[in-house]
Phi, psi and omega in degrees: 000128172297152169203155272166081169239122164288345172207162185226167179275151191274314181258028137106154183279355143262027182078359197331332167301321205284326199277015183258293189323307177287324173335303200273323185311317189293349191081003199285324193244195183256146182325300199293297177336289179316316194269335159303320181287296226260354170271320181295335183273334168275295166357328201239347175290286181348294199278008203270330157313313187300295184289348164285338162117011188305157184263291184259111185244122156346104162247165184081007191239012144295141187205143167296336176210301193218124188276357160293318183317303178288317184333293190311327185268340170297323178314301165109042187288039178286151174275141169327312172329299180310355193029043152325111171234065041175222206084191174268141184280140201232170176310347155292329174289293172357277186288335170287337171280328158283310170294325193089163186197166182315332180256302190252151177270170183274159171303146182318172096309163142202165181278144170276098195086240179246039174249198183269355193258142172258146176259161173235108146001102176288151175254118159216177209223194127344297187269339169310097168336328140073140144151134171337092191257257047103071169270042172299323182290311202274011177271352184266297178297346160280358178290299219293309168308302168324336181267022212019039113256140190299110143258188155244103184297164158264120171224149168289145213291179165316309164285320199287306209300289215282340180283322171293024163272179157199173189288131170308161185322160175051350173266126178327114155327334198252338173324106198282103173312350182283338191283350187260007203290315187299010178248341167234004163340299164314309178303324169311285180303359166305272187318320181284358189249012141294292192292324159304333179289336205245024133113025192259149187243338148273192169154127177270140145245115166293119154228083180297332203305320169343323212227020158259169163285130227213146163265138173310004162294268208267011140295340169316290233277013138348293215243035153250322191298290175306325178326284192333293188306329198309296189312273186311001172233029148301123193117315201250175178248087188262130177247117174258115206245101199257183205164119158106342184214182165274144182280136190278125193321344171273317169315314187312291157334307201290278203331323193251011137257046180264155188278178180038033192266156137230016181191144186220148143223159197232140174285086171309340190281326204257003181225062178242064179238351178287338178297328205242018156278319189294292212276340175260358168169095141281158181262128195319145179101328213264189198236126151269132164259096144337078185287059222252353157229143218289130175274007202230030178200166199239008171272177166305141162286141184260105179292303192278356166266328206259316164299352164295286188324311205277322195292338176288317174302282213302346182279351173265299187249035179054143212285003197237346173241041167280135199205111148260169198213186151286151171289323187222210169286141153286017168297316182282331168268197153282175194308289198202097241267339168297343196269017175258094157309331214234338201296157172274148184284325188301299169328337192273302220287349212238358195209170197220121127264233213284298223294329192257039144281293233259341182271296138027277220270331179294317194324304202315305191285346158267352159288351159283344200277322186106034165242065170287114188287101161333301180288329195278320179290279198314313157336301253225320177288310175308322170274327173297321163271009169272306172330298217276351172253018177301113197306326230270357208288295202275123171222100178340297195299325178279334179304287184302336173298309194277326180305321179293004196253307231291332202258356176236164186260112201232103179252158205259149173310314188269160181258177189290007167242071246159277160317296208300326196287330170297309191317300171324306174296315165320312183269311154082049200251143124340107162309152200046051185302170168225130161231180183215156207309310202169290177266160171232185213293150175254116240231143180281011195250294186307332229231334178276325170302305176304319171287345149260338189286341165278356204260345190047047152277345150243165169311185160241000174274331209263355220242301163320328219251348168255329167303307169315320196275002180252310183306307175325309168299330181279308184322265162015307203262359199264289191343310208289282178290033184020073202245130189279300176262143205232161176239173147299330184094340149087023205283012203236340190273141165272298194196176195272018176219316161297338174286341166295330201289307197285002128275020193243155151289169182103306200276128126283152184220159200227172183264316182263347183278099178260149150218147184304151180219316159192140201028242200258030175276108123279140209241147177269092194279134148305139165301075168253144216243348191221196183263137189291110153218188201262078178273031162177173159289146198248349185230345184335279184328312181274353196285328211258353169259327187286311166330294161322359202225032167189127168309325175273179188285152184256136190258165208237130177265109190217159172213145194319143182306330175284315162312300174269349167343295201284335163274008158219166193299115198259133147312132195238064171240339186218166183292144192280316168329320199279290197326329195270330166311318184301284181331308189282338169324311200291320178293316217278338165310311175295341201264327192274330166311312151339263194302346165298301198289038185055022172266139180261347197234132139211128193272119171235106194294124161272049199271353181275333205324313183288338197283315186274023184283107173332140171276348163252141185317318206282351189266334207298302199322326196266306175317284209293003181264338169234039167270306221245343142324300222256357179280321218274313189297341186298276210260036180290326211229026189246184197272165182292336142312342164279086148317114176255131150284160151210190202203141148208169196240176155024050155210199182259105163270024190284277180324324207250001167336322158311314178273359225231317181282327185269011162281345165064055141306143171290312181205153195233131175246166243172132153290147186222313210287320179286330153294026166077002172071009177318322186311276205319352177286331181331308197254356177273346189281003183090022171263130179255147193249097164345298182264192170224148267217126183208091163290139196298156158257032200179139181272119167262351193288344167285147171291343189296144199243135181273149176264175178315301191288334173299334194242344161289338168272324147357273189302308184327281188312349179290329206280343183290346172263335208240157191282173141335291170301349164240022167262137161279132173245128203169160197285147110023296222208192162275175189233031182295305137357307146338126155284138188273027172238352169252347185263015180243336157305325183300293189298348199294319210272339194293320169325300164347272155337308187267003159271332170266339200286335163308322171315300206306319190281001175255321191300320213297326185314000000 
């Protein structure tokens, strides 16, 4: 019996990818340096697949940043900006297309699907050159053989890569990127008649786009792209690998007659509405890859649910073309469960990452073989039955709070021009106030302090007493460069979620489980494992000490109940709506403590909202009434004089604009700059918007400082859709990332910028 994963994490079970990478960013270390650290690690993934018993195990699904990226760079699908003069794209280009560099901005971001991770956006035309720049897939998979494994490589498939494009700069927005398949095609048969020659038997193409609504238009070019392709993957064994929803009963039809296929795979934990396309006809011959244990959540797989399943499959498409897998890539969880030392064991005892996933997916495939390890199962039953009876899961009281939520609708009394106007008097703010997302840079110094005083090697008075004097400085620095609502900086926060999570009941916290969210930024998601409240207040003290040390308003920093849902190991024991329900009671506790302790301003950031948006249409209507429910409930009860911010990042708000207005917030700040300003099509297209607003002017995930004038024709083009009295000036993100030798020319020229453009709009009177 076979087994299968599709994709594995890249940086390593101690980030070893992220500090080689900043490392190389910084000039401290060499090109060669970087690719050893990045050899030892597939190296050491390969073989760790190998000696666990995997049959196909994945190459190529390592990256330096991004797998669209490298897509983009085998194309040589460079934008012109970069002064690409072909040849193989080498790490400078690479990373300037991700990053941006000193002259050019980087290429979008975006979320991949519904996760936490971002892709960089390809840009195309017309005009694009297309040709085998980038011979990474078949140089990966000849590493792996030297090492004496046979892998499968993986690339993304042909239609997804284009359907996740978008038109390049100067290119007609309605331009049909589908329209490019026949220029790259040739390169896709470049490569498979690369990996055949060096010896491959397999070959993966990923097309998640597959488990979209997808029209018989671009279900067409599915089975025009493999017709083409059919000759040049004659010899091989090809797998089409779908992933994150269920595939829609027409995807299905396409996906399993496209030619020159022998194997599809499908995600069973988010699709299992794809068993009863499979139970209504699979095609004889061909191999299903099962995806029956989860890539994107950290419990333990239920061995005796999930071997129900599969013995029911091999009775359809029979026992010798049967594969278990993974549901997606294992890029989305953590490492490796050994490196948790410190986890409580009854918790421990409850949860799988990657590494014990890949252990998992062999159990399965020998037990189907009929070598079922025994000690192993029953082990793998005993935690499933300790979870569910475990006292420590449930609490009654927060149960019946959140359940008491679902039949009402919870709205602030007044409508939001109303708020804004009380707000106003109170606040006394300049048209075009300027504010910034929340953090400010975290500093190795800062960062040395949170690590001894949790290591308890300082007081918590000495612990206090350099965090207040980190706050002074940012305040100080806000003052200085006349920024009207000021933040704290947040120098006390690990991430916007885990601090929270480690003052909630419910949370587990782990030391090593990072997952990657784009190039070498990683985020730690907290566990949650039982039902959530809150037992004291968690930011009151510091919002209400930065507040004492300045007359303007202070904003007081949280983040949203949807937010951290969608940014953690979420329990999947229960509907994810009662955990966020759960969640928001713990916020909404914490936002009237705020505002009892004078903070007037408060930001409860959403930046995931978008990000859990179900991917088939037909699911998104019931998620976003009780995602923007459960935003609404935080703040139902504060005074009309309470400015509530939110905040969101990196994805496509255009679509989901409607639920963004009913979450009814007083001002919302929004990425803007890297997507190309796309927000702003939104209102040109005639939505009208109320509250009030701050598309970013500036990118920050780049080291490039925008100039006075580059973020004043910014704000311009804002003013052409939005009114005056409600545009907000402020950054994309937060500046935690950020060097404080690149943020403070930044914010200097953005203050700048929203000061001439108040002359130019008082002389213009």
């Amino acid at each position: 019996m076979a087994s299968h994963i599709v994709g594995y994490p890249r940086m390593g079970p101690k980030r070893e990818l992220k500090f080689a990478l900043e490392s190389f960013w910084d000039g401290k270390s060499s090109a060669e340096d970087l690719k050893k650290v990045a050899a030892d690690l597939r190296s050491s993934i390969w073989k760790q697949m190998a000696d666990a018993g995997i049959k196909h195990i994945p190459s190529n699904t390592f990256s330096y940043y991004d797998q669209l990226l490298d897509t983009t760079a085998m194309l040589g699908a460079v934008p012109p900006r970069y002064n690409w003069n072909g040849g193989e794209i080498g790490f400078d280009i690479f990373f300037s297309m991700a990053r941006g560099n000193a002259s050019v901005p980087a290429m979008e971001m975006t979320k991949w699907f519904d996760t936490n991770y971002h892709f960089i956006v390809p840009e195309l035309g017309p005009d694009v050159k297309f040709s085998y720049a980038s011979h990474k897939a078949v140089e990966e998979y000849k590493e792996a053989k030297a090492l004496g494994v046979d892998t499968v490589p993986v690339l993304i498939g042909p239609v997804s890569y284009l359907l996740l494009s978008k038109p390049a700069k100067g290119v007609e927005k309605t331009f049909p990127l589908l329209s490019l398949l026949g220029k790259i095609l040739p390169i896709y048969k470049e490569v498979v008649s690369e990996l055949k020659a060096a010896g491959a038997s397999w070959i993966q193409f990923d097309e998640p786009t597959l488990v979209m609504d997808l029209d018989s238009h671009k279900l067409q070019t599915f089975t025009d792209a493999y017709a083409e392709l059919e000759s040049s993957l004659s010899g091989l064994n090809v797998l089409i690998e779908t992933y994150f929803a269920d595939v829609p009963s027409e995807a299905y039809k396409t996906l399993t007659a496209l030619k020159g296929v022998s194997a599809y795979g499908f995600d069973l934990i988010r699709g299992a509405n794809t068993l009863d396309l499979i139970r209504g006809g699979f095609p004889k011959g061909k191999y299903l890859f099962a995806g029956v244990v989860d890539g994107r959540n950290i419990w333990a797989n239920d061995l005796a649910a999930s071997f129900g399943t599969l013995q029911a499959l091999e009775g359809i498409v029979g026992k010798d073309k049967l594969v278990v897998s993974t549901s997606c890539s294992l890029l989305h969880t953590a490492v490796d469960l050994v490196n948790e030392t410190k986890l409580d064991k009854e918790i421990k005892s409850w949860l799988a990452f990657a590494a014990q996933k890949v252990v998992e997916v062999n159990a399965l495939a020998k037990a189907l073989a009929g070598h079922k390890d025994e000690a192993f199962f029953s082990s793998n039953a005993a935690a499933q039955a300790s979870r569910k009876s475990s006292p420590r899961v449930t609490n009654e009281a927060v149960q019946k709070a959140a359940a008491a939520l679902k039949g009402s609708d919870h709205r602030r009394a007044t409508n939001v021009s109303t708020r804004l106007d009380a707000q106003q008097k109170n606040l006394n703010l300049p048209i075009l106030p300027t504010t910034t997302i929340g953090s400010f840079p975290q500093t190795i110094e800062l960062r040395r302090v949170r690590r001894e005083f949790k290591a308890k090697k300082i007081s918590e008075d000495e612990y206090v007493k350099a965090i207040k004097e980190e706050i002074s400085k940012v305040v100080k620095l806000q003052e200085d460069l006349d920024i009207d609502v000021l933040v704290h900086g947040e120098p006390e926060r690990n991430d916007m979620v885990e601090y929270f999570g480690e003052q909630l009941s419910g949370f587990a916290f782990t030391v090593n489980g990072w997952v990657q969210s784009y190039g070498s930024r990683c985020v730690k998601p907290p566990i949650i494992y039982g039902d959530v409240s809150r037992p004291k207040p968690m930011t009151v003290f510091w919002s209400s000490t930065a507040q004492s040390m300045t007359a303007r308003p202070m904003k007081g920093m949280l983040t949203g109940p949807v937010t951290i849902l969608n940014w953690s190991f979420v329990r999947n024991d229960q509907p994810r709506y009662e955990t966020c329900y759960q969640i928001a009671l713990a916020i909404k506790n914490e936002v009237e403590d705020l505002e009892k302790a004078g903070i007037n301003v408060i930001q409860i950031d959403e930046a995931a909202l978008r990000e859990g948006l179900p991917l088939r249409k037909s699911e998104q209507a019931y998620y976003l009434e009780w995602a923007v429910h459960s935003f609404r409930i935080t703040n139902c009860g504060v005074k009309d004089t309470t400015q509530i911010h939110t905040h969101m990042c990196y994805s496509n708000f255009n679509d989901i604009i409607h639920s963004i207005i009913d979450m009814d917030a007083d001002v919302i700040t929004i990425e803007n700059s890297r997507s190309d300003e796309k927000l702003l099509s939104v209102f040109r297209e005639g939505v009208k918007y109320g509250a009030g607003i701050g598309p970013g002017v500036y990118d920050i995930h780049s080291p490039r400082i925008p100039s006075t004038e580059e973020i004043a024709d910014r704000i311009n083009k804002m003013l052409a859709v939005l009114e005056t009295n409600i545009l907000w000036v402020n950054p994309d993100c937060g500046l935690k990332t950020r060097k404080y030798s690149e943020v403070k020319p930044a914010l200097k020229n953005m203050v700048a910028a929203a000061k001439l453009l108040r002359t130019q709009l008082a002389s213009a009177k």
